[in-house]
N, C-alpha and C positions, 0 to 999 in steps of 0.2 A: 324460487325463493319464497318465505313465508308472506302473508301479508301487509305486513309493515314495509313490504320495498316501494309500496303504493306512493305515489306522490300525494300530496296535501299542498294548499294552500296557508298562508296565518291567518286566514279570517276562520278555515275550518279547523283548525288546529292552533289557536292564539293561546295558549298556555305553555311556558319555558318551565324550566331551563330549554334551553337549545343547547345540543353538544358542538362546540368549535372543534372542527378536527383538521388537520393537514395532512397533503399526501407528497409521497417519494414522487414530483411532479414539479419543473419551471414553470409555477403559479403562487403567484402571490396568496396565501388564505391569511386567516384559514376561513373554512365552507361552513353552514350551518346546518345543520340536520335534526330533524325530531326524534325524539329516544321512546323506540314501543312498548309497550306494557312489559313485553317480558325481559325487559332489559334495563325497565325502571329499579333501581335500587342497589344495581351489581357493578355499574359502572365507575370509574375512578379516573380522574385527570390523570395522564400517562399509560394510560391501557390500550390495546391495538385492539379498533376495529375494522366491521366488512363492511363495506357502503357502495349503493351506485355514483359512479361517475360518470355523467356524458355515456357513450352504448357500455363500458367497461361494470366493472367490481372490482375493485382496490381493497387493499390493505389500507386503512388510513392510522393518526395516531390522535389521539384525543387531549387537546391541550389547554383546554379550558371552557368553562361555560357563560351563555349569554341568555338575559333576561328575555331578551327582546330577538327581532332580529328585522331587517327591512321591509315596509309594508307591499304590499301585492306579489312576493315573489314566490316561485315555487316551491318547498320544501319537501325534501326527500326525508326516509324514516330508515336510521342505520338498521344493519341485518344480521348482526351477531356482533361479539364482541371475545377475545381470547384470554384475555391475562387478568388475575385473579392471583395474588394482585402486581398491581400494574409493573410494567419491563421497564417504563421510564420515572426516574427519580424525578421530583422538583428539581434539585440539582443538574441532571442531566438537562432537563427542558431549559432549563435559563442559560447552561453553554452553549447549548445547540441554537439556541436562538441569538445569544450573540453571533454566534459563528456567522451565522447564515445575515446577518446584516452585516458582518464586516466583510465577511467574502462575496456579498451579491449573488445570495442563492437565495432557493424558497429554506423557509423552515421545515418541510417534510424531507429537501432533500439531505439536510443536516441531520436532519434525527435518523435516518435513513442508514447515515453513514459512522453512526454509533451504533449501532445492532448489528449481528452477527445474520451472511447471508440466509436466506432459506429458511427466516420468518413471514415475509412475505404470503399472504395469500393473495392471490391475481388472477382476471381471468383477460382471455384474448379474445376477437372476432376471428374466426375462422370460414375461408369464402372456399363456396363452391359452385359448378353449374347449375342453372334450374333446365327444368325440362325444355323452358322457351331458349335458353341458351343454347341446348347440346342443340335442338332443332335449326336454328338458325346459323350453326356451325356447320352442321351434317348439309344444308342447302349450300354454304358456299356463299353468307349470305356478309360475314366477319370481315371487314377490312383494316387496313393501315393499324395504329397502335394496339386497337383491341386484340387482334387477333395473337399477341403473345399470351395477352391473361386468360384466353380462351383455352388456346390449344399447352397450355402450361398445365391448368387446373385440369384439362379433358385427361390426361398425364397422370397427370397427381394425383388428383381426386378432390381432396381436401387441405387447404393450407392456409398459414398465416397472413396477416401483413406481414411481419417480418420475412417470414421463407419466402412470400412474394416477391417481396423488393431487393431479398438475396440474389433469385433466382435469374429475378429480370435486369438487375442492376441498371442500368442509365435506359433502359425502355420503362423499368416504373414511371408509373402516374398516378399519384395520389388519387387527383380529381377523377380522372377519369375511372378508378378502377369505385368511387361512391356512382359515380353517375352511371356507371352496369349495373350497379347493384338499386339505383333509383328505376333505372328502365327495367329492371326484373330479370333481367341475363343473369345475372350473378342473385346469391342468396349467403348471409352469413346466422353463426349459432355461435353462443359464448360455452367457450370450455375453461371451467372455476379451476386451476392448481393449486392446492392447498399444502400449507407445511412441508417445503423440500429438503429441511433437514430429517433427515433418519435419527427419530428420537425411539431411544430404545426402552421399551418398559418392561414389567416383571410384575408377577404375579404372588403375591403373598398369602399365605394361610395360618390360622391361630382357632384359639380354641373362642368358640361366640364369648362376647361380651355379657358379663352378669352370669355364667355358666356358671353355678355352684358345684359342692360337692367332686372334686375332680377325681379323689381317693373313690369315694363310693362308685364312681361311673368305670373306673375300673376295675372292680369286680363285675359290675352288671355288662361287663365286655368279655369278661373271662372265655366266655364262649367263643369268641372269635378273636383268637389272636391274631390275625394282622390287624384289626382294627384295633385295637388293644394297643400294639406296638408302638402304632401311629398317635395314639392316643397320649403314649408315653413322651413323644418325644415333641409333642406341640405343648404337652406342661412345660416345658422349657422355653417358651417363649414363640414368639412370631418368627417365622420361617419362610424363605422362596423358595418357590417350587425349584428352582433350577440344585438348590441345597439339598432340598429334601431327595428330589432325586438320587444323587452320589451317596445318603446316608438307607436310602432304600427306593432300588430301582422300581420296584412293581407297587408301586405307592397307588394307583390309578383307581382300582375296584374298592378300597379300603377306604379313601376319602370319599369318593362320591358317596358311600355306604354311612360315613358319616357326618356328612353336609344334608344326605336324607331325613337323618333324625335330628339334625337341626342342631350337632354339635359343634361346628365350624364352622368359620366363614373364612370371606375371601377377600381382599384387595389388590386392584391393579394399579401400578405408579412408578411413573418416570423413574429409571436407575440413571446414572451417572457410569458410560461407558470407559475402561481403564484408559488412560489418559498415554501417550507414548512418554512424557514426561516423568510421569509417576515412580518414583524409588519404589525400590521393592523394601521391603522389610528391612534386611539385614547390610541395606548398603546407607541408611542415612546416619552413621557414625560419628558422633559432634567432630568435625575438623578442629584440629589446633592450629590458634591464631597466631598469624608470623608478625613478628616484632616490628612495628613503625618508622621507619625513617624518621628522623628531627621535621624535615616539613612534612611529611606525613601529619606527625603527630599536633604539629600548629595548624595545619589546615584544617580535620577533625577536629579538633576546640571548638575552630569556628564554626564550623557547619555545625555539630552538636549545641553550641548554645542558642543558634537561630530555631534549631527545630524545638527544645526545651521551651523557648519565649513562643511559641506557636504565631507567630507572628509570619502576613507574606514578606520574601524576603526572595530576592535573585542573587545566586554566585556564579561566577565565571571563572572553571577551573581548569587555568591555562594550566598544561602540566606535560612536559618532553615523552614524548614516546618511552614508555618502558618505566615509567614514573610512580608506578602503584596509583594511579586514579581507580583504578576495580576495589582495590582495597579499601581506599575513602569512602568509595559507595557503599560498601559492607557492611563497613562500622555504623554509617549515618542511617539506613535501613535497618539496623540491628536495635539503634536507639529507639526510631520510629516504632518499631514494634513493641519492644518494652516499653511502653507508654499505650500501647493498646492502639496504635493508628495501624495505616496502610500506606504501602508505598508502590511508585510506578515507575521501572524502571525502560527508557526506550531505548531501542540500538536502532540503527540506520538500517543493514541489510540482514538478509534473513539467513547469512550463510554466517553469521555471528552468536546467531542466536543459539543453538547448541551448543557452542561449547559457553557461551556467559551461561544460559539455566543450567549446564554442570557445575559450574563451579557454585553456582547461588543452590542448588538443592543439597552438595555438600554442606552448606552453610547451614540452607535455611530448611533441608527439608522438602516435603512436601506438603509446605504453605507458599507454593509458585503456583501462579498459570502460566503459559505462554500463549502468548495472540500471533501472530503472523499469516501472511498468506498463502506460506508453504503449507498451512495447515488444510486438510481436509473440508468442505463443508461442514462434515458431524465432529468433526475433532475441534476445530473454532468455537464449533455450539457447546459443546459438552465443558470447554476452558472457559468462555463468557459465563455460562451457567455456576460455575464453580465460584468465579466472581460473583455473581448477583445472591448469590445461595449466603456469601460469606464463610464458604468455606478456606477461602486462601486467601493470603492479608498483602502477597508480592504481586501486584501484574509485570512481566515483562514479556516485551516483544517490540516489531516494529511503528512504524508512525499511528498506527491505527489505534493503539494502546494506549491512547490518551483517551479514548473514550469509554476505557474500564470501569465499567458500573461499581467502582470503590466507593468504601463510604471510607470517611474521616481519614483523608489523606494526610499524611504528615508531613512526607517529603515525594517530590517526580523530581527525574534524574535523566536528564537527556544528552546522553552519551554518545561521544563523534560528532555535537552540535552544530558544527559547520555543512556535514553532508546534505547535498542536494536532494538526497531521496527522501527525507523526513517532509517535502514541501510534493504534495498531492494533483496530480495531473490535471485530473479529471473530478467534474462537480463533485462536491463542492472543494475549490480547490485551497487546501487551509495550510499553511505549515505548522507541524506539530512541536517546534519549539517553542511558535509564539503561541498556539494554542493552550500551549502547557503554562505559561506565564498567567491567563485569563484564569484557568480552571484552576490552579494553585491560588490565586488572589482572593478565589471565593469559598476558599477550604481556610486561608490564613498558612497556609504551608510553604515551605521552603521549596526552593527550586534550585538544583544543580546542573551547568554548563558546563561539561567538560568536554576537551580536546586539546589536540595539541599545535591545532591549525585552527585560530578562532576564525568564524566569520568576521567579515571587516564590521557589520551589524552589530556582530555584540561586542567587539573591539571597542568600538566607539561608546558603545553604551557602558561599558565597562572604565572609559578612560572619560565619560563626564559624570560619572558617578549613579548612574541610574542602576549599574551591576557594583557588586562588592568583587574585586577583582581578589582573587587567590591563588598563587605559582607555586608547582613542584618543577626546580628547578633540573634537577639530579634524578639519576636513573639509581631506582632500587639497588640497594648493597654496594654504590657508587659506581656502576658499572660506564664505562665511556661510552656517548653516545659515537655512530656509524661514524668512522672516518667516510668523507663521499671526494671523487673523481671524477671530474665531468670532462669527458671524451667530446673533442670536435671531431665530428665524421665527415667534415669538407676537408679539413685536412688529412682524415685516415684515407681520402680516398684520392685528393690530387698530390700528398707528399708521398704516403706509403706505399700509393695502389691497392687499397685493401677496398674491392668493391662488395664484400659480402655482409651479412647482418651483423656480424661480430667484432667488435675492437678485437686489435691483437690484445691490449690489456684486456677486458674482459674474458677472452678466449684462456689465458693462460692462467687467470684468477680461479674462474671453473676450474681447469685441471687442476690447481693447487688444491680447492677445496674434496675434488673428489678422493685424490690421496689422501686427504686426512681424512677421510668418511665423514665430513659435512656436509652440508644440505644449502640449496643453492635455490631462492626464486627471482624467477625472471618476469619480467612486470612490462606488459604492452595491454598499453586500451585500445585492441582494436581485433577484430574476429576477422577468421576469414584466411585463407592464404594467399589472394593478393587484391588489393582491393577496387583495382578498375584494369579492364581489358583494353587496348588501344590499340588503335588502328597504327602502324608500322609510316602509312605509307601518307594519310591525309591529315591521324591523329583524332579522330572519331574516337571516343570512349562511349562503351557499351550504357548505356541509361533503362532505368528501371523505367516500364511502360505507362505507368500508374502514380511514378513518385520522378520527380525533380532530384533523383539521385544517382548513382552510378552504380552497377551493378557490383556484388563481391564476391571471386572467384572460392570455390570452398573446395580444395582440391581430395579430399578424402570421399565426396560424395561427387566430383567432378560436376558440379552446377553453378551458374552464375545467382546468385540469393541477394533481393534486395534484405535489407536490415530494416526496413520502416514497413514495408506491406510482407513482406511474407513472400514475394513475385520466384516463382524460381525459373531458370530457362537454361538451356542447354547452350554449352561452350560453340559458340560459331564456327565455321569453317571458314569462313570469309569476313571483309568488312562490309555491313549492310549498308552503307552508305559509301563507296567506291568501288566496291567488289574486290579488295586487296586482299589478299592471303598472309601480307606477313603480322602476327599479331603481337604484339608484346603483354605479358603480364605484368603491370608495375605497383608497386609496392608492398607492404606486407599485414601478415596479421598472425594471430595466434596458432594457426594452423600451421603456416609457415614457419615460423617459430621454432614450431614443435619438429618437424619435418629436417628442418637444418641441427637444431641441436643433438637428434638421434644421428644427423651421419657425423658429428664433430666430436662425439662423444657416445659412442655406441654402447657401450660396458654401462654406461649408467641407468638407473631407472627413472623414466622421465612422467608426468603425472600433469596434463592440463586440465584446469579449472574453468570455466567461460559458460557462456550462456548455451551452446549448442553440446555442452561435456553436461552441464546440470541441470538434469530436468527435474530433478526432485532433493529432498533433502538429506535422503542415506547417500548419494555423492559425495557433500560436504560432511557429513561424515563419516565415508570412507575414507575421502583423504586426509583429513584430523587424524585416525588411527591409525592410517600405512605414516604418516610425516611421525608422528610418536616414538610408532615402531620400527623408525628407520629403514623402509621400506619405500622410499620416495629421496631420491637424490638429488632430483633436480625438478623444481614444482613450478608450471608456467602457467601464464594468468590473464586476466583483466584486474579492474579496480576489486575486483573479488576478494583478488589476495593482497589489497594492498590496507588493509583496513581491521585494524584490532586484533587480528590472531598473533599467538604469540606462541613461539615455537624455538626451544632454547638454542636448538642444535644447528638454527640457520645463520650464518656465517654472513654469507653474502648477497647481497639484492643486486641486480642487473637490469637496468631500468633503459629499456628500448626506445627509442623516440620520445626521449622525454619530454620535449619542447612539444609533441602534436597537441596538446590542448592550446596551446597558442596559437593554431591555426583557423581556431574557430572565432569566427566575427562575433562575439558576446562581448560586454564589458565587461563582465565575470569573467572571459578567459583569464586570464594569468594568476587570478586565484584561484580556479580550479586547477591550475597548472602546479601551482607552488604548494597546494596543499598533498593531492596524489602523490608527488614526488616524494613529499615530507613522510608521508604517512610509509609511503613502500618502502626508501628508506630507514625507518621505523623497525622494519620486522627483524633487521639486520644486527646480534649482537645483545640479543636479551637471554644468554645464558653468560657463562663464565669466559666464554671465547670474547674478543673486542670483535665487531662486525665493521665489516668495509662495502661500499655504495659503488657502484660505477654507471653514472649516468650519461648513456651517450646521447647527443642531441647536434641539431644541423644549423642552431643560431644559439651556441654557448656561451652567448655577451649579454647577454636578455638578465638581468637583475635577479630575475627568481632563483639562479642558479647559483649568485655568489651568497643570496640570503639562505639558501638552504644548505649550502655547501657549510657557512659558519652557524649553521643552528642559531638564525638571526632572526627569528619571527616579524620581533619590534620592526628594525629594520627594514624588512619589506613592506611592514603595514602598513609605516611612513608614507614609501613613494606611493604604494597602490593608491592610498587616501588620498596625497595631493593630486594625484592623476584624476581620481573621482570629483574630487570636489571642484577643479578645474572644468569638470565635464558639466557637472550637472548630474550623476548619476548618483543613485544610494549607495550610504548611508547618509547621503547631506540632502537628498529627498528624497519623498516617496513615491511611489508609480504604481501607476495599476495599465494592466495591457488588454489589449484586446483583437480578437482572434476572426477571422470574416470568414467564413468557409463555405462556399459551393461549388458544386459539378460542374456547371458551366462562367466560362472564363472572363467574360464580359459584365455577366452579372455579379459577378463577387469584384469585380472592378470598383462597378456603377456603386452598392453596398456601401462596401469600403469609403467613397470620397465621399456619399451621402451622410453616413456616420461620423465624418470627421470634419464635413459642414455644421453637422450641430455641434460638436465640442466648439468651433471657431469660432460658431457666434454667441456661447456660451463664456468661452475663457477670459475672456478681459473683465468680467463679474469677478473673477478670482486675482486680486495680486500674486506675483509669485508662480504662477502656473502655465503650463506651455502644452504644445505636443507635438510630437517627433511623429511623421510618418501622415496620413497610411500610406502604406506602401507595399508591395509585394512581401511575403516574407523570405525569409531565409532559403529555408526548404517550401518551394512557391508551389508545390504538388505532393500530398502526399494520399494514397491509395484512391487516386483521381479526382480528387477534391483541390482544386485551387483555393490558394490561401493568401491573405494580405493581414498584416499587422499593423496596430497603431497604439503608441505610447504616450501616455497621458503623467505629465509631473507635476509637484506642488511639495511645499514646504511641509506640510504633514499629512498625516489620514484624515483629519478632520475636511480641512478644503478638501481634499478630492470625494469622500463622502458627500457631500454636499456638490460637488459639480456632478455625481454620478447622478444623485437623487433629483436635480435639477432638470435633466435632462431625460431622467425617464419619463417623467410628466409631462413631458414634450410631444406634442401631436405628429410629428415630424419622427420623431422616436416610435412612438407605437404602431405608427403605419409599414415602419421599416421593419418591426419585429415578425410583420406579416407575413412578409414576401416572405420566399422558399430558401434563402438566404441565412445560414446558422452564425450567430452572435455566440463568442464566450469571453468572458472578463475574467482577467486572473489580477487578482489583488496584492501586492510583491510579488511581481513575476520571479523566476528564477530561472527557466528555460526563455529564450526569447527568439528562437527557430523559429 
């Protein structure tokens, strides 16, 4: 690198600003750094630059300056800088830094997670043998742990920490693999990756600037007509080569001939790749607006006069499956635009998002982006770009899409607002409904909740008035919502002897609908064709080697597949734990599913949807166009298909184990229960036909089932809320969780009660606040990581802010963050495995 990567002290370099910058790193900053000569002047709050870290080169992001900075410490001098001008808005920096204080992340990792991947520049330590190593190898001289990083690297040659601690898994060692490299066995070298998005550029040419005379210089070319030619057609303006090509292939001799004499010049600059998105020309045809329903048209009032008053403002737009809320959104968007704002619209999954941006580029054009993760590397780059350019006024896509580099928001629209996937795993972990609530606040914009299964969250916030509640109660052109049926299958099976997956009701419903040539989805959450193998004789079920789970039979590929690691293994001959031979497969999954409905119904066309059918995003929209084009009969599924499509011609939903979400130990189960149901139910009856439900389940007494069967939302809110607020669970507090994770078993034990020592003697400083646990988790293994949970409660965000902030300060806290021991905090949990 240049000489500015030099370290300095502030006595030799006492002159600020200092650049404050933060990195994609669990480290509190931000870091201070000297700014060198050749970078004095270019630089901007929100601009990414290159800095050392510790042995690395980061990417960092620049987020403020300081006069001063701490006296005797080292100071390093950044090493380039990219953006010009800067990727991060003021805006952007002030959410991202709330984020990262409400969620208990650093601020690089929140800025981190509004930019699109494959900005990043980074570099690694890469370790290899020195000559003293291969010597002391070739003697024989390597024993006990070393000798894996020896004879790995002798192998390899050259590799990362990462490929390291891949390769070596539970024999990596941190220490020991610095302390080879302190004794001089080992040697490493930093390899810089720069820009891993594939940005595409293009080359332009025109006639030089100030060039007079353009008439006279073509006679004085007469001489050479292809120069001449060329000469003709760059009077018309600035050209890319890739254009000029198709208008004259042999262009090559004729330009250099005239870049020689100094008639043209050239620039090179970023193009914007064709978008899969993109309308073509002749397909964006203004659509005609379909006529309002009566609450249609009151709910729009509302929503339109909140966005008119620019004022923030939250609505909760409770509205029955098939209700026209897409339309609401249209009209309210539509407004937003004509007023010169931008709007953001989220969907939950990514297998929505095609057909919602069809319908929105009918609408709107191509003034959409779309974000999601189905997207490419370069295709996310080239949609965010479009955003920050201000070339497109819509972002839609999923959870991530709240960090749309929009300016002057109007209205965000967070659509399916109860689903779980809008609420982010892994650091920093934010849910993007409430993030959207922050980032609308400080725009003055309006915010749309709609579903038709509210979170019990915004239920409540909506029934003390904190949400402006708003109901479409009627389905579009009054059509009846799903008559639903809920099938006991203890009695289909000890009154009728029907031991197979199918009610007789159900069974004979299918065949009605396939005589009519209607369309039929059948709705199971759960993959696999059977989902644990069992020993006959002792009752052993097969367990995933790496995860605390049971292995799930996938009978088209005949292997047992864990669902949490990826473990695959081969169907047994025996029981590994008796030596019995007789095995059973019990229970089922979509594979199964699929498998029984083809012998029960052969003649039909059957079409499954699931995570192991879709590996990319022309699946879901294949099956969009064969369900269209009545080329799909009978469509089978996960929550895939239970969730916003809308497809006239399906008749009936067939909802398989409907009660299995109630078997899951969460206090969210039975609203994850009641909501799936609702929704799959949903798809059933949004054309002319009236649609019919048949939900079979193995405990049909369970409430969810008589509130969904009456299209009784309120109703169930009722009991869930008093069950909650009896408990102690949110929406009547808040929680924040936290997660212990390491490889070995005793010490994520020891961790765990350590960490939950210091909330203990912590908590009574707090009224109001408790904690549940620690304790092993749910799922106590997963891809060989033992795991323990513990839950932290309080009457708001504010105390528990304040007991978190308490406790990191804590000596006893920092010493723990030491050990080899992974800490993560999730701030409203919503998975709690």
């Amino acid at each position: 690198m240049n000489e500015s990567s030099k370290k300095t002290t502030q006595k030799e370099n006492p002159i600020g600003p200092f650049a404050e910058v933060v990195f994609n790193l669990p480290l509190d900053g931000p870091f201070s750094y000297a700014v060198p000569e050749h970078l004095k002047g270019r630089l901007e709050i929100g601009a990414r630059v290159f800095a050392s870290f510790g042995p690395r080169r980061l990417t960092g992001y620049l987020v403020g300056w300081a006069k001063t900075c701490d006296p005797g410490i080292t100071i390093k001098s950044l090493e380039d800088a990219f953006d010009e001008p800067p990727v991060l808005s003021a805006e952007t920096l002030k959410f991202t830094r709330w984020m990262a204080e409400y969620y208990q992340c650093s601020w690089g990792e929140a800025i981190a997670s509004a930019l699109p991947s494959g900005l990043d520049e980074r570099s690694e330590e890469l370790y290899s043998l020195t000559e003293q190593g291969k010597s002391i190898l070739e003697k024989g001289e390597v024993k006990g742990a070393s000798l894996s990083f020896f004879e790995l690297l002798r192998e390899k040659g050259t590799l990362s920490r990462k490929q390291l601690q891949t390769a070596l898994k539970r024999k990596f060692n941190g220490v020991l693999l610095s302390k080879l490299k302190f004794e001089g066995s080992l040697e490493s070298s930093l390899k810089i990756t720069r820009n891993a998005v594939d940005v595409r550029t293009e080359t332009f040419v025109r006639l030089r600037a100030g060039a007079e005379g353009a008439e006279e210089m073509l006679t004085v070319l007469a001489r050479s007509p292809r120069q001449q030619a060329l000469y003709r057609i760059l009077m018309e303006g600035e050209i890319s080569i890739s254009d000029l090509k198709l208008r004259d292939p042999r262009y090559g001799p004729a330009l250099g001939q005239l870049k020689t004499k100094d008639l043209v010049e050239s620039r090179t600059a970023r193009v914007r790749r064709k978008s899969p998105w993109d309308f073509q020309a002749d397909a964006s045809k203004p659509e005609a607006l379909p006529e309002l329903m009566p609450e249609q048209k009151t709910v729009c009032t509302a929503l339109i006069e909140s966005i008119e008053a620019e004022k923030f403002q939250t609505f909760l737009l409770f509205g029955v499956t098939g209700s026209g809320k897409t339309e609401v959104y249209l009209r309210c968007i539509q407004r937003v635009l004509d007023m010169g704002k931008s709007a953001i619209l989220l969907v939950p999954e990514i297998s929505l998002t095609p057909q919602t941006a069809d319908r929105f580029r009918k609408r709107f054009g191509n003034r959409i982006a779309v974000l999601h993760s189905g997207l490419t590397r370069t295709e996310r780059y080239e949609e965010w770009r479009k955003i920050l350019a201000g070339e497109v006024t819509i972002a839609l896509g999923a959870r991530s899409s709240i960090f749309a580099p929009m300016k002057n928001i109007g209205v965000i629209i967070v659509d399916e607002e109860h689903d779980s996937s809008y609420k982010q795993e892994s650091t920093p972990r934010y849910h993007a409904r409430d993030a959207a609530l922050m980032r609308a606040r400080e725009q003055n914009a309006t915010v749309i909740l709609g579903t038709a299964t509210p979170s019990l969250e915004s239920w409540k916030n909506a029934q003390s008035g904190k949400y402006r509640l708003l109901k479409l109660t009627r389905r579009v052109n009054d059509r009846p919502l799903p008559w639903m049926q809920i099938v006991d299958m203890n009695k289909e099976r000890e009154e009728r002897k029907n031991f197979g997956i199918f009610s007789f009701a159900l069974k004979q419903a299918i065949s009605d609908r396939l005589e009519r040539s209607e369309q039929v989805f059948l709705f199971l959450n759960r993959r696999g064709t059977a989902n644990y193998i069992q020993c006959k004789d002792c009752g052993f079920a097969f367990e995933c080697k790496q995860c605390s789970v049971t292995l799930t039979w996938h009978g088209l590929s005949n292997i047992m597949l864990c669902h949490y690691c990826n473990q695959k293994s081969r169907i047994p001959t025996e029981c590994s734990d008796c030596g019995g031979e007789a095995l059973r497969f019990k229970g089922y999954g979509t594979q199964k599913l699929e498998e029984e409905t083809i012998k029960l119904f052969p003649q039909a066309r059957v079409f499954r949807l699931d995570r192991d059918t879709a590996k990319n995003r022309q699946v879901f929209e294949t099956m969009r166009d064969r369900l269209n084009a009545q080329e799909i009969d009978i469509l089978i599924g996960t929550q895939m298909i239970a969730k916003g499509h809308d497809f006239p011609n399906v008749t009936l939903v067939g909802a398989m184990l409907a009660d299995l979400p109630l078997n899951i130990p969460d206090f969210r189960s039975g609203e994850r229960a009641y909501q799936l149901l609702t929704q799959a139910a949903g798809r059933a009856g949004r054309g002319e036909t009236p649609g019919w439900v048949i939900a079979q389940a193995n405990r049909p007494d369970h409430y969810i089932f008589e509130c969904a069967r009456n299209h009784d939302y309120e109703a169930y809110a009722e009991k869930e809320l008093s069950l909650r607020s009896q408990l102690r669970y949110p929406p009547f507090v808040r929680a924040v969780g936290w997660e212990i994770e390491s490889d070995d078993e005793a010490r994520v034990q020891k961790s765990a009660r350590r960490l939950g020592a210091i909330f203990a003697r912590l908590i009574p400083q707090f009224p109001g606040t408790d904690m549940l646990g620690p304790a092993p988790a749910v799922l106590s293994k997963i891809e060989n990581k033992y795991r323990w949970r513990l839950l932290l409660r309080a009457p708001n965000s504010q105390t528990l802010s304040a007991l978190l902030r308490l406790a990191r300060k804590s000596e006893d806290f920092q010493n723990l963050l030491k050990t080899s021991t992974r800490f993560s905090v999730d701030v409203d949990p919503v998975n709690l495995l």
